[in-house]
C-alpha positions as a printed NumPy array, in Angstrom:
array([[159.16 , 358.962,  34.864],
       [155.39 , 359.655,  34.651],
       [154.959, 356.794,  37.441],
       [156.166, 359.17 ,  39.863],
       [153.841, 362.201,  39.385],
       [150.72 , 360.884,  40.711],
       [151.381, 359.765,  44.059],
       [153.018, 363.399,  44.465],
       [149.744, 364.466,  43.476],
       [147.714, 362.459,  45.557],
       [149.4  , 362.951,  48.551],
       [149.021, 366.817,  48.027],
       [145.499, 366.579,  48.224],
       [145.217, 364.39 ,  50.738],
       [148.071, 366.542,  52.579],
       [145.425, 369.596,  52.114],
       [142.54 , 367.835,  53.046],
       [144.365, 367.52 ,  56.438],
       [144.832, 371.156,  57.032],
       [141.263, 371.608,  56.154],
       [139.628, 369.689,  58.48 ],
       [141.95 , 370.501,  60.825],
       [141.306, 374.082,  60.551],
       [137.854, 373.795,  60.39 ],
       [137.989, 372.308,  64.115],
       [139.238, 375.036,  65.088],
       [137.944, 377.771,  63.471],
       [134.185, 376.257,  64.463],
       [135.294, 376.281,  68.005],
       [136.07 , 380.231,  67.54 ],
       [132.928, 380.255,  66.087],
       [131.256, 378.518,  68.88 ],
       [132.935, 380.334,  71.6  ],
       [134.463, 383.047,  70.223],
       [138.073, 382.481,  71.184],
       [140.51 , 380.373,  69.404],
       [141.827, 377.32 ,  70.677],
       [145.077, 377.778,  70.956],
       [145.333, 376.033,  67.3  ],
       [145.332, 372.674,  68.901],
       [141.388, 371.568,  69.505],
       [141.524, 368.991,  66.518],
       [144.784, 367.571,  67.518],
       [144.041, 367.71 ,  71.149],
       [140.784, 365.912,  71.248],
       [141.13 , 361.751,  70.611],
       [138.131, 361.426,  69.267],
       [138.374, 363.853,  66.376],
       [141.927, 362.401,  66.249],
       [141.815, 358.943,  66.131],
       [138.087, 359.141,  64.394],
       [136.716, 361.824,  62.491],
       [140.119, 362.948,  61.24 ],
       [140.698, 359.352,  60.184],
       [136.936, 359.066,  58.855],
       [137.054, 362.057,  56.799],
       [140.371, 360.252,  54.988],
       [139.332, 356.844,  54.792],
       [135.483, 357.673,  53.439],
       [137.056, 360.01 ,  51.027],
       [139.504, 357.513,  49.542],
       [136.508, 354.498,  49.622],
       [135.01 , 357.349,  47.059],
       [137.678, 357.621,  44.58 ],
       [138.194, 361.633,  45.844],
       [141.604, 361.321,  45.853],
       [141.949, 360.618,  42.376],
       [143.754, 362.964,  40.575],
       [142.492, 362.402,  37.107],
       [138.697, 362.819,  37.845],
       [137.139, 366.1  ,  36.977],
       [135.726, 366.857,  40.167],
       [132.868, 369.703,  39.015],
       [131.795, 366.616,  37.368],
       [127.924, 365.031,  38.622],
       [129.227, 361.689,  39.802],
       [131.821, 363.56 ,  40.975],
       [130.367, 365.551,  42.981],
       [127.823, 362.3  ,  44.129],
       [130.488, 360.696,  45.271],
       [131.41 , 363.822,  47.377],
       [128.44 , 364.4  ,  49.144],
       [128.236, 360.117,  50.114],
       [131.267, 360.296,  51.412],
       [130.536, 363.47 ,  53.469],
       [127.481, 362.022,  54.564],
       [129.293, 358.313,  55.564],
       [131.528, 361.088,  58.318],
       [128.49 , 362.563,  59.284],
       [126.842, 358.99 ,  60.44 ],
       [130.025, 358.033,  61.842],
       [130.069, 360.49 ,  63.658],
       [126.281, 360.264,  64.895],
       [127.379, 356.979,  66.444],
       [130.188, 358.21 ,  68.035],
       [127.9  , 360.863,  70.024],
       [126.371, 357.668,  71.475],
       [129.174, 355.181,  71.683],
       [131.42 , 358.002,  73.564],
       [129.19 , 360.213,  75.542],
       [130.597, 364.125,  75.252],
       [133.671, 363.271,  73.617],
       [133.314, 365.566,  70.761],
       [130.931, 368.702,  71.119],
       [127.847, 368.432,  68.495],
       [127.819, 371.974,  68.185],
       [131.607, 371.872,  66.998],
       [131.007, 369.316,  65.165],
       [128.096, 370.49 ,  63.174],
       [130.141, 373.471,  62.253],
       [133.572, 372.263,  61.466],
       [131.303, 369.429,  58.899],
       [129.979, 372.341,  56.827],
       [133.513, 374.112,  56.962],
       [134.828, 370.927,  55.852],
       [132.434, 369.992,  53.445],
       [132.524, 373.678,  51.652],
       [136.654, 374.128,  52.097],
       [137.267, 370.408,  50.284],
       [135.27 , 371.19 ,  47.654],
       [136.674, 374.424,  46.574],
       [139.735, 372.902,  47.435],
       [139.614, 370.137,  44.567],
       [138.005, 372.548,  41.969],
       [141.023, 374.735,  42.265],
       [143.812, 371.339,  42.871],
       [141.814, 370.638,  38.632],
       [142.435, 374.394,  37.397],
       [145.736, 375.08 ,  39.011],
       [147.223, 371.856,  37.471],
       [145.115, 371.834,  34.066],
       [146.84 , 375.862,  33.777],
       [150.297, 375.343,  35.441],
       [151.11 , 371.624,  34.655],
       [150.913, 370.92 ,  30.909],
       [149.64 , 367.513,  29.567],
       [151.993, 365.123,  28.753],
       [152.549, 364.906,  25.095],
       [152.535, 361.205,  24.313],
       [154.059, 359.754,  20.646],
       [153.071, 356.151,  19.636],
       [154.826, 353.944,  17.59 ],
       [152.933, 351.706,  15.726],
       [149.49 , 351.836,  14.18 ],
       [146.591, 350.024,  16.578],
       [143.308, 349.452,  17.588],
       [143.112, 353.378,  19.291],
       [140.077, 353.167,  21.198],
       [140.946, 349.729,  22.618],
       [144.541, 349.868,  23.127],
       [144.852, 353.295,  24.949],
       [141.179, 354.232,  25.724],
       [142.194, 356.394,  28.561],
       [144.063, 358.73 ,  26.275],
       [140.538, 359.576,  24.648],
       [138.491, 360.151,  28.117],
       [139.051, 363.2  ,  30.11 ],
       [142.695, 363.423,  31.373],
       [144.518, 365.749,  33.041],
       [147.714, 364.321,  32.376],
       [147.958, 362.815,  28.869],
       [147.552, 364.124,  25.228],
       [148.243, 362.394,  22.632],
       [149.966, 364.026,  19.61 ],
       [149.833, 361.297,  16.997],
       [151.497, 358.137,  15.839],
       [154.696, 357.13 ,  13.674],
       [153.418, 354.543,  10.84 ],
       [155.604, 350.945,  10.054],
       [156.315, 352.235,   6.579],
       [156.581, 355.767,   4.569],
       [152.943, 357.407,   4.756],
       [151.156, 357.701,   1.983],
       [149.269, 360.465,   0.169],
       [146.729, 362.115,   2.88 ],
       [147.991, 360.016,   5.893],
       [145.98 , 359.976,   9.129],
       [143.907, 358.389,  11.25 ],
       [140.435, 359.526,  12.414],
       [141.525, 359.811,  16.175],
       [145.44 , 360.222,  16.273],
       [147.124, 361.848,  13.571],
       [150.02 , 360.406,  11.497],
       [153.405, 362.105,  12.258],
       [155.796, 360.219,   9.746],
       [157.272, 357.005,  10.049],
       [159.375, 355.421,  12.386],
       [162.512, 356.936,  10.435],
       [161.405, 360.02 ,  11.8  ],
       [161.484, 358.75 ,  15.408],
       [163.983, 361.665,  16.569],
       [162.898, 364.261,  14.58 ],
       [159.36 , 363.652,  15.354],
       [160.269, 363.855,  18.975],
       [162.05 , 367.079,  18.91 ],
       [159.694, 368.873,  17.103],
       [156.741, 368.008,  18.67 ],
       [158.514, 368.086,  22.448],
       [157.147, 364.691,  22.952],
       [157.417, 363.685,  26.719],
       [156.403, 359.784,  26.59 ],
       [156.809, 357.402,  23.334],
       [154.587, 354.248,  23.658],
       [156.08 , 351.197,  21.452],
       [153.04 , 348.958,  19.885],
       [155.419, 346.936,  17.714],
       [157.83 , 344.119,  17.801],
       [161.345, 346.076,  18.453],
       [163.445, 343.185,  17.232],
       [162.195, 343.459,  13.613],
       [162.525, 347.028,  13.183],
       [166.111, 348.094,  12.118],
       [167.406, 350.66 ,  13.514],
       [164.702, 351.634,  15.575],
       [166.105, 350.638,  19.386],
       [168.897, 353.093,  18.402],
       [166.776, 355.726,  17.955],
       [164.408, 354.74 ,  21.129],
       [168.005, 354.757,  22.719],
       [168.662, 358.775,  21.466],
       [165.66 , 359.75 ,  22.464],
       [165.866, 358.325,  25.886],
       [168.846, 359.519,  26.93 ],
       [167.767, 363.054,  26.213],
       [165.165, 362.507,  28.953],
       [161.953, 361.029,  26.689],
       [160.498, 358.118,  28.398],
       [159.931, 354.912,  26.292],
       [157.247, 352.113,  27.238],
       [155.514, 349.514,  25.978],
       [152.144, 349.403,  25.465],
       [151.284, 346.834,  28.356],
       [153.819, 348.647,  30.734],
       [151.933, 352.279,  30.048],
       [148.73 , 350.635,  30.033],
       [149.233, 349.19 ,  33.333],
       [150.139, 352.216,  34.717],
       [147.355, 354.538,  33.493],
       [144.424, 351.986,  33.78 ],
       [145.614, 349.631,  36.542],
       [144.986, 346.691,  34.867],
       [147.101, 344.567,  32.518],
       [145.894, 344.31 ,  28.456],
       [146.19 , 340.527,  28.651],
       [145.27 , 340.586,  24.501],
       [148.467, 342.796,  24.196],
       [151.099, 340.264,  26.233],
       [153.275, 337.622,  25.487],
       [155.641, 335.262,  27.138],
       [158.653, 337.304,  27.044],
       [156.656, 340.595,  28.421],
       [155.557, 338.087,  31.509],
       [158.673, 336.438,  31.963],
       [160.741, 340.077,  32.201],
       [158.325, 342.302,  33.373],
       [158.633, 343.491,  37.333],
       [156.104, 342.299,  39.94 ],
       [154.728, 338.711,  40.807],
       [157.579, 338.54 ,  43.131],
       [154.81 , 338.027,  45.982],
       [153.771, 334.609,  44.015],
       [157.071, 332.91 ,  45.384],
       [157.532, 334.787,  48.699],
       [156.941, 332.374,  51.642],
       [156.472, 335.442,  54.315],
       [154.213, 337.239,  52.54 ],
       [151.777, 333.898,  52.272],
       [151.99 , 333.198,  55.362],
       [151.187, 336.751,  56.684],
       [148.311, 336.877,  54.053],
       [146.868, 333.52 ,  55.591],
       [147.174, 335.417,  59.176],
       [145.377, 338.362,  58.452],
       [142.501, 336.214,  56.352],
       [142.109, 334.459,  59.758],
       [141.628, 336.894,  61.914],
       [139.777, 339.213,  59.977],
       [137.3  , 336.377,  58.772],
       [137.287, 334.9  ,  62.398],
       [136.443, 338.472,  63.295],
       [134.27 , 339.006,  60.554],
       [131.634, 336.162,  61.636],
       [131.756, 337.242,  65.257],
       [130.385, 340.639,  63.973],
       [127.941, 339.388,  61.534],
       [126.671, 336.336,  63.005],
       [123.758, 338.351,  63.811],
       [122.761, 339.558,  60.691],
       [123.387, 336.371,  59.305],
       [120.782, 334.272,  61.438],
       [118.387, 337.373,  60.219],
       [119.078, 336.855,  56.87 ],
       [118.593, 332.789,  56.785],
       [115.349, 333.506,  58.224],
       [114.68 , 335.695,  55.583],
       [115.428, 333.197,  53.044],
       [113.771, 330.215,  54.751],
       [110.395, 332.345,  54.707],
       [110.468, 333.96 ,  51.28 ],
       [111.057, 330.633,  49.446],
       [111.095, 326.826,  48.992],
       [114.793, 325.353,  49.796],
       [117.849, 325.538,  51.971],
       [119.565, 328.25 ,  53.354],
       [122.71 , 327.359,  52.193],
       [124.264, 326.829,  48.394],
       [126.89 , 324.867,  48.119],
       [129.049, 324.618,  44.48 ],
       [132.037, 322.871,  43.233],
       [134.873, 325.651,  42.449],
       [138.259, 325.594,  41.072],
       [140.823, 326.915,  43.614],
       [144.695, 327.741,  43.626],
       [146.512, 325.473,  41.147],
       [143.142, 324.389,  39.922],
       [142.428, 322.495,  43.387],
       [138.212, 321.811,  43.147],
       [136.619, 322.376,  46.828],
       [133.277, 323.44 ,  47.679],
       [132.492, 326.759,  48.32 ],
       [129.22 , 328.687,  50.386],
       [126.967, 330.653,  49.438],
       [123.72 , 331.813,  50.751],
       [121.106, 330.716,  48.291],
       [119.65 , 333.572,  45.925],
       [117.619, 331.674,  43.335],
       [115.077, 329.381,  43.052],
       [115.4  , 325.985,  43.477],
       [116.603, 323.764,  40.417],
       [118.161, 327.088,  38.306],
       [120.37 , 324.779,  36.377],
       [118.554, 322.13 ,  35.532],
       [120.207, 321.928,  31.736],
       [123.821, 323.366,  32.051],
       [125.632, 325.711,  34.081],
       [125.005, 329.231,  32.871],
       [126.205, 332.857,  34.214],
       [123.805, 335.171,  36.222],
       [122.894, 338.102,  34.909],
       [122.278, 341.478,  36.093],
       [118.397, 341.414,  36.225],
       [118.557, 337.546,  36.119],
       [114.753, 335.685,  36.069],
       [116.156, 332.71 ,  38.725],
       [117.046, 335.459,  41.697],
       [114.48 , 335.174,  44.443],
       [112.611, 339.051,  46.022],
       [114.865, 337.929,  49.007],
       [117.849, 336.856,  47.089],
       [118.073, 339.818,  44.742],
       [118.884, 342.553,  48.153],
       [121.366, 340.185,  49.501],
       [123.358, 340.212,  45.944],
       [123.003, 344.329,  45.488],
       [125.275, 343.883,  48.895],
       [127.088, 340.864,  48.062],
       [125.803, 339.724,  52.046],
       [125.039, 335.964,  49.938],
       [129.228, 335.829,  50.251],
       [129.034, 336.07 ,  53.785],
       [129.526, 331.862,  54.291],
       [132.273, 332.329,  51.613],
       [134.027, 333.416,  55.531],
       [133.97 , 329.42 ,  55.916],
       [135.968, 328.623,  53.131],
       [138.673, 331.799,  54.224],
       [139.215, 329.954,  57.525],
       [139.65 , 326.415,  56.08 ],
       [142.274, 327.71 ,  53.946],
       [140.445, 327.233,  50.377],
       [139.896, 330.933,  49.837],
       [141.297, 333.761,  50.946],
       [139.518, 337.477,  51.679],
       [141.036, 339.184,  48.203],
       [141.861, 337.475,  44.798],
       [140.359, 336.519,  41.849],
       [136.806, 335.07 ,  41.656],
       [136.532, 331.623,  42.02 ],
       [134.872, 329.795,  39.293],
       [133.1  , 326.455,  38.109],
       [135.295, 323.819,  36.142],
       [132.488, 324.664,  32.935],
       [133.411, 327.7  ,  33.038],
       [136.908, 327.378,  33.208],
       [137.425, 325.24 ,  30.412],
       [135.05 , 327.446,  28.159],
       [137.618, 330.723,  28.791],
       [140.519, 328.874,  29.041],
       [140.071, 327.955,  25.246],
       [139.373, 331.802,  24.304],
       [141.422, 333.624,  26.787],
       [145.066, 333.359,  26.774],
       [146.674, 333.581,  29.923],
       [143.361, 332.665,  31.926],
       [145.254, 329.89 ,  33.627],
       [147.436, 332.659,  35.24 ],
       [144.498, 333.41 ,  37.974],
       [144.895, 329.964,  39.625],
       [148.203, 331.004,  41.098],
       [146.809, 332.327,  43.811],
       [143.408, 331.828,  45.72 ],
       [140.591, 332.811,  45.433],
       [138.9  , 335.432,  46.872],
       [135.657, 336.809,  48.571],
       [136.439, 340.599,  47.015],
       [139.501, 341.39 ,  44.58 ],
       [140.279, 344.326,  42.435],
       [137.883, 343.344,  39.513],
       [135.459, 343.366,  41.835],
       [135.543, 346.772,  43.031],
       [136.612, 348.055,  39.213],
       [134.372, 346.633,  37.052],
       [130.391, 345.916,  36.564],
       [128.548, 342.817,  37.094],
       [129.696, 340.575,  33.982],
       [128.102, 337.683,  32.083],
       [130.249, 337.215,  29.065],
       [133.47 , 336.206,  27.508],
       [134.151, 340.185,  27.16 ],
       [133.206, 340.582,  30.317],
       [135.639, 337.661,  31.606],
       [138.287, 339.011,  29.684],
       [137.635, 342.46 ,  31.288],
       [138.114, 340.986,  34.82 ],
       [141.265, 339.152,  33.963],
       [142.847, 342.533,  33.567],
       [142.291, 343.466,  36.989],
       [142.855, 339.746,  38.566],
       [146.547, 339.913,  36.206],
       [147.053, 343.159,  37.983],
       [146.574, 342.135,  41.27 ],
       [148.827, 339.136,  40.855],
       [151.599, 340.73 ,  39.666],
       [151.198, 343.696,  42.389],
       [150.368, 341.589,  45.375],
       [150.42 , 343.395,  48.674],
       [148.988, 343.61 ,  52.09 ],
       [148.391, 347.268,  50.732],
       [146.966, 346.869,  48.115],
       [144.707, 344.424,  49.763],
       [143.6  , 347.072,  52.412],
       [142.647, 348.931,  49.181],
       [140.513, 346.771,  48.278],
       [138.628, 346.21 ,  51.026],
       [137.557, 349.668,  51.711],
       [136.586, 350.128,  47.973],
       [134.61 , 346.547,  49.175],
       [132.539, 348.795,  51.569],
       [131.605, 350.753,  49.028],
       [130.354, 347.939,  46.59 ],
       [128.259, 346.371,  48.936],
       [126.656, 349.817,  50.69 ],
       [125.727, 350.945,  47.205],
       [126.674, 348.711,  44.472],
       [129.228, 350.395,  42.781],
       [132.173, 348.121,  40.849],
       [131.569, 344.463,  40.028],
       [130.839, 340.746,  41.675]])
């Protein structure tokens, strides 16, 4: 199953990342002193141990380098690299001054550069060695569709995928095809198709239950070792997010995950960890946060605070914080969604948006139990009612609270349409059906990234 090759993957890079930096300790110390070691410098000293080492993992991760299907000679690519590099480096700046002498600067300097120069050559080759040794998957869909929308990845560069065409309803006609994906035949042809083209993974767009003896063949073909999906299971899995135009009832009453929804443990460790780490979160700020009410108080007319009427779990209104961003009296006629360069955003107010530091009160609302730190966005009753009308399933996000970050957030742009909305529901679907204290560490060092520079959504 396909499911299973890219955590292999990722853990081999991050398991050569380790030697790397690793070695690079070491060999900077023989460069430094001109003796080795003894092999054990890196693991010997605590601070490169239970910091850089650590630092070098975590940054990289925060900056998508350890995934698998990114073309890493790539510009953002390569961006990314040098940010994340350069996040170690000021990490470990502070360290020099937090921890007096624990690591040598010299040593330091060095092994960086090693690192820097040994990672990088070590991704280019992890993209040739498996573009040359591992073949792409050969994928076979069943079912005409909407190409670019319902398997976009399959069109993007992928190191994993390639898609060899599609098996029509009904007999082809005269000059069949499609002008992305080839037609290979009709469904009759299911097994024959398969064989002849070696097709690894078959993707079903269509009903099963009206297509005579079709499961049979899906049936063959499986148990000679092809792997059969739907199109929301597959899509899922390559995009991680759920196609919530593409879903029914049945698909979301027999598809796994959600368990978390009804598991009384996992809620009440959830509500834990929101406590503390929001607790410790306005310790650490509160600072920064007296600074920034200033800040607002000076630049323009109006309170510090904001304070707005949001739909919670199971549709529960409360009234959630904010630190004010716009002018005063920015609704005046109705409700309306803030755009990206929106007109109402104050000098003051735009900064503290770029890095989403207007949430901070939002730590309030955590405590009291109304939100917690990940989930879907809360939103205003107007709103609700408007997308609930044109977005099926939209009432599935209010089974679980709302949240200062979540996975759209970190995956997707600033939105300020129905498309947009519809975008995000894909990531808040995903996250509700794969709830886990994991997955919520996840996303809150990909958080770190959106607020240092912006990158993903609000």
């Amino acid at each position: 199953m396909p499911v299973k090759n890219i955590p292999k993957r990722k853990l081999l890079l991050l398991f050569g990342d380790l030697i790397i930096i690793i070695l690079s300790f070491n060999l900077a110390f023989f460069i430094r002193f001109e003796r080795f070691s003894d092999f054990g410098y890196a693991v010997k000293n605590p601070i490169v141990l239970f910091l850089i080492l650590p630092g070098y993992i975590i940054s990289f991760y925060v900056f998508d380098l350890y995934e698998v299907r990114r073309d890493f000679l790539k510009i953002q690519s390569i961006i990314f690299f040098l940010i994340a590099l350069l996040a170690v480096g000021l990490l470990a700046i502070i360290s020099f001054y937090l921890i007096p002498f624990g690591l040598g600067r010299g040593i330091f300097v060095i092994s960086f550069i090693l690192t820097g120069v040994f990672a990088f050559i070590w991704r280019v080759f992890f993209n040739s060695f498996f573009k040359i040794a591992v073949p792409k998957r050969k994928i076979l869909v069943v079912g005409a569709g909407n190409w670019k929308k319902d398997l976009p990845f399959l069109f993007q560069d992928n190191l994993e995928y390639q898609i060899a065409g599609y098996l029509s309803e009904s007999p082809p006609k005269i000059n069949p095809g499609h002008s992305l994906v080839p037609c290979l035949g009709d469904i009759g042809s299911l097994e024959k198709v398969v064989g002849k083209y070696k097709i690894n993974d078959i993707i079903v767009m269509t009903d099963l239950s009206r297509k005579k003896g079709l499961q049979k063949s899906l049936v063959n073909c499986r148990m000679k070792g092809t792997n059969v999906f739907d199109l929301p299971t597959f899509y899922e899995y390559a995009m991680n997010k759920i196609p919530v135009l593409r879903i029914s009832d049945l698909w979301l009453l027999y598809c796994q995950g959600f368990e978390r929804l009804g598991g009384s443990i996992y809620r009440k460790v959830k509500r834990g960890f929101d406590f503390m780490v929001s607790l410790l979160l306005m310790i650490l700020f509160a600072p920064l946060f007296v600074l920034v009410a200033l800040l607002i108080k000076l630049s323009s007319r109006g309170p510090v605070f904001y304070i707005q009427d949001r739909m919670g779990e199971n549709r529960k209104p409360y009234k959630m914080y904010k630190l004010r961003t716009m002018v005063v009296g920015a609704e005046r006629d109705e409700p309306k969604w803030a755009e990206e360069n929106d007109e109402r955003v104050t000098a003051v107010g735009k900064v503290l948006r770029k890095m989403r530091l207007d949430e901070l009160p939002q730590l309030i609302n955590v405590l009291k139990g109304e939100m917690s730190l990940i989930g879907p966005r809360p939103e205003r009753e107007y709103f609700v009612k408007l997308l609930s009308a044109k977005i099926s399933y939209y009432s599935l996000r209010f089974a679980v609270k709302p949240g200062i970050t979540g996975w759209a957030q970190v995956n997707y742009r600033y939105g300020a349409t129905v498309e947009d909305a519809i975008e995000k529901l894909r990531y808040d679907l995903y996250y509700i059906k794969n709830m886990s204290l994991f997955l919520d560490l996840r996303i809150l060092l990909k958080t770190v990234r959106v607020c240092l520079f912006g990158m993903g959504g609000r």
